[in-house]
Every structure is written in C-alpha cells, then in structure tokens.
N, C-alpha and C positions, 0 to 999 in steps of 0.2 A: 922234603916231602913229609906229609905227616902219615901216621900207621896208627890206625888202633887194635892193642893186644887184647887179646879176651883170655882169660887167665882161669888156670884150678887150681883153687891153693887147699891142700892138706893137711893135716896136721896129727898126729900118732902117739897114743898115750900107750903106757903100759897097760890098762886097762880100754882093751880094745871099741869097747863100748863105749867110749868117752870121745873117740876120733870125731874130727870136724873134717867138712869139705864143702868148701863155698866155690861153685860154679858159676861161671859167665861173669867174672870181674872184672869190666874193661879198663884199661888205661890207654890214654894216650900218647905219644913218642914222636920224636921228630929226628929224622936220619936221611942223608942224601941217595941211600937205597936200602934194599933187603940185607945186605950182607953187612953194612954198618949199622941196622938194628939188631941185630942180633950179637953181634960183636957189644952193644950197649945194656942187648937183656941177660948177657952173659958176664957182666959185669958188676950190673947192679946190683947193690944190698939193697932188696926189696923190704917192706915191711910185712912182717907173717904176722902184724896184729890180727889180721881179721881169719885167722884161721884159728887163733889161739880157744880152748874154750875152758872161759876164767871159771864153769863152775865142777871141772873135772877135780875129781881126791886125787887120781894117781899122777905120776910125772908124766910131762910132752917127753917123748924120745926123739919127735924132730918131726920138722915141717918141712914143706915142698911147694914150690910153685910151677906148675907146667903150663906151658903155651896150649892156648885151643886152636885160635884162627887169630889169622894176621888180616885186615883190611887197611889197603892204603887211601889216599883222600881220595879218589876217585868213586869208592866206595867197591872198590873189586877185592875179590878176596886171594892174596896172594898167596897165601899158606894156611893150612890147617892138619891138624893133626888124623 
C-alpha cells in the first residue's frame, strides 16, 4: 500500500533566530500497513538538507523531523498528529 507522510522538519541553531522550520513536506512510502511504515520512518536517515539554513553565523545544534499526517492511497487520513 502506498502512504504519503507530510513531515515538519526543524532545525536549531545556537543563535535562536537563525532556526528553520519547513512545514507540509510530503513524501511518499510504500508499506504493506500502518505499523510497517512506521517501523520504516523509524528507521530511516532521512535528509535534514531542507531544514538546514546555509546562511546562519552560529552552529546547527540539531534537526528534527516529525510526522503531521499520514494518508494512505485511498486518500484517507490514517494518522495525524
């Protein structure tokens, strides 16, 4: 079954003003249910390029990705935050 993840990815500099946060990034995933995609988004080295922000002075102290809402191909919404 396919599932698209809509995602918030963060990002946190020592200079708090510098933070990123990019809302509604959907990806797609293919899992034969709920419980093996998440097993697969709990796995995966995602890419935090797009939360990254290349024109901050101070250091990232770290990025995050959190799930918004899950819809599987049906277009129903199985999960959301």
């Amino acid at each position: 079954m396919k599932y698209l993840v809509t995602f918030k990815y963060s990002s946190f500099y020592e200079d708090e003003s510098e933070n990123k946060v990019v809302d509604n990034h959907t990806l797609e995933y293919e899992a034969k249910d709920l419980d093996e995609l998440w097993k697969i988004l709990g796995e995966e080295d995602y890419d935090d390029e797009i939360a990254i922000n290349f024109n901050a002075k101070s250091d990232c102290n770290a990025t995050e990705r959190d799930e918004i809402k899950i819809v599987d191909e049906n277009n129903k919404v199985v999960w959301h935050s």
